[in-house]
C-alpha positions in Angstrom: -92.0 5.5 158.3 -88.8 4.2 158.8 -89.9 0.8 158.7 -91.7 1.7 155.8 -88.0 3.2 153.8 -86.0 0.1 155.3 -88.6 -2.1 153.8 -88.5 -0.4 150.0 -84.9 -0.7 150.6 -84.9 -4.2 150.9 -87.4 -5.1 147.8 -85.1 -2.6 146.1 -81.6 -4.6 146.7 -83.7 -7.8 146.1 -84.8 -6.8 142.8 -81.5 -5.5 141.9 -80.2 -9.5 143.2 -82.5 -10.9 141.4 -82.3 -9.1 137.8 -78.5 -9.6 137.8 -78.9 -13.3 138.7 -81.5 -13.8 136.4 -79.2 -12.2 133.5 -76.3 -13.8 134.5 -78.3 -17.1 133.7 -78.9 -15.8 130.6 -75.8 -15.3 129.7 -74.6 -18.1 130.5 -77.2 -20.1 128.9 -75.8 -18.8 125.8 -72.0 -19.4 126.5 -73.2 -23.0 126.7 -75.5 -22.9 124.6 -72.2 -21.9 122.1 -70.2 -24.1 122.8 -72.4 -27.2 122.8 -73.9 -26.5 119.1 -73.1 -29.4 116.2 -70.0 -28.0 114.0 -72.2 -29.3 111.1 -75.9 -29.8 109.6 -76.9 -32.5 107.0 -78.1 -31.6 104.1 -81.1 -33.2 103.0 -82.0 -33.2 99.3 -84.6 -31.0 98.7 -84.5 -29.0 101.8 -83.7 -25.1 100.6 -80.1 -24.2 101.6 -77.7 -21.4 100.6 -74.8 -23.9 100.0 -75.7 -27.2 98.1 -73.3 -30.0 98.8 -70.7 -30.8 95.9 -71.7 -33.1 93.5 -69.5 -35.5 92.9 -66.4 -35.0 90.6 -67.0 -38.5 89.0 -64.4 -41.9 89.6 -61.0 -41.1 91.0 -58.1 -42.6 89.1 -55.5 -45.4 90.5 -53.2 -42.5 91.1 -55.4 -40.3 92.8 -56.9 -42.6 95.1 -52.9 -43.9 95.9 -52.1 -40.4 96.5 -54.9 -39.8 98.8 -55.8 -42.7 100.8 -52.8 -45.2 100.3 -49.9 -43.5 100.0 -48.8 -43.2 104.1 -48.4 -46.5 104.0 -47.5 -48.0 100.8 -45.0 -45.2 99.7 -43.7 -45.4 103.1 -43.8 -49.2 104.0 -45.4 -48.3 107.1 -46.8 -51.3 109.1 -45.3 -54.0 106.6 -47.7 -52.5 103.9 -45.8 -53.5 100.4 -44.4 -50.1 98.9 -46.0 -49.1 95.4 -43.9 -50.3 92.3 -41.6 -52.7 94.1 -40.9 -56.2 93.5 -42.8 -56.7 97.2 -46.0 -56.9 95.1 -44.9 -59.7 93.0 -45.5 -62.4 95.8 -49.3 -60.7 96.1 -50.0 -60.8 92.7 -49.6 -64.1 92.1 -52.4 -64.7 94.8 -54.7 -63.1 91.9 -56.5 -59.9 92.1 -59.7 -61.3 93.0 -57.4 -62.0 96.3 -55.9 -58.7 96.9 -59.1 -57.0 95.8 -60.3 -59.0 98.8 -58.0 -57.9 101.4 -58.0 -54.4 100.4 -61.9 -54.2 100.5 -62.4 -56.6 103.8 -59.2 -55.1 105.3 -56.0 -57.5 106.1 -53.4 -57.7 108.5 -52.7 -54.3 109.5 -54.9 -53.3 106.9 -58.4 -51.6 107.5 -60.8 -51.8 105.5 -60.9 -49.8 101.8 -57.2 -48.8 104.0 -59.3 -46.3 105.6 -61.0 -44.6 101.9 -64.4 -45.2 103.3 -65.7 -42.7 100.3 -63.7 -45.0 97.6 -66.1 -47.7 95.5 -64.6 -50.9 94.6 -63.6 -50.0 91.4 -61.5 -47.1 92.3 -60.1 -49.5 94.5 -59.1 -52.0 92.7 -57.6 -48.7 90.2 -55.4 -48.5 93.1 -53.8 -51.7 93.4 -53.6 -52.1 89.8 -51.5 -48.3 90.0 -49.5 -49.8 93.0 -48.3 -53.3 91.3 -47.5 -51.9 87.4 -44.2 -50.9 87.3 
């Protein structure tokens, strides 16, 4: 009989082992499983959702997109970018706008691309060098 207690004893403590094991994998399944999930979802259209995406507010203004995109570095002169309203623009408008539309689309110099607006079209754009040259 003693065999027999030792022996229920043992299948005891390894059930107890194994339960604890087995929930702290569990648990820390989860943890990961936190802090691996996306930040965000995409939204696609027609898909039911509490929160529909914004609709869009319509075109942004020169100013706006100035204030929002271009301004770190044409109201600052940062990187040799041509401050808004200063004579340093007269040398680039001669070029034409069809040339400084170019550069500011395509990116130039220093210059990314849309200057980093990705969202902007090419009209607001263009609404922004137009707001930076008139004085």
């Amino acid at each position: 009989m003693r065999v027999s207690k030792l022996s229920n004893a043992v299948v005891l403590l390894l059930g107890l082992v194994s339960c604890t094991v087995l929930a702290s994998d569990e648990e820390e399944r989860q943890a990961i499983a936190e802090r691996i999930k996306p930040v965000g979802s995409v939204y696609l259209e027609g898909e039911n959702t509490a929160a529909q995406p914004q609709q869009p507010s319509g075109p942004r203004d020169g100013q706006q997109v100035y204030q929002g995109a271009c301004f770190a570095c044409h109201g600052t002169g940062a990187m040799g970018a041509p401050k808004a309203h200063t004579a340093e623009w007269d040398e680039r408008v001669a070029q034409g706008m069809d040339t400084l539309l170019t550069h500011a689309l395509n990116g130039f110099k220093a210059m990314p691309a849309k200057g980093t607006c990705m969202d902007c079209s090419d009209d607001e754009i263009k609404a922004a060098i137009e707001f930076m040259i008139n004085k």
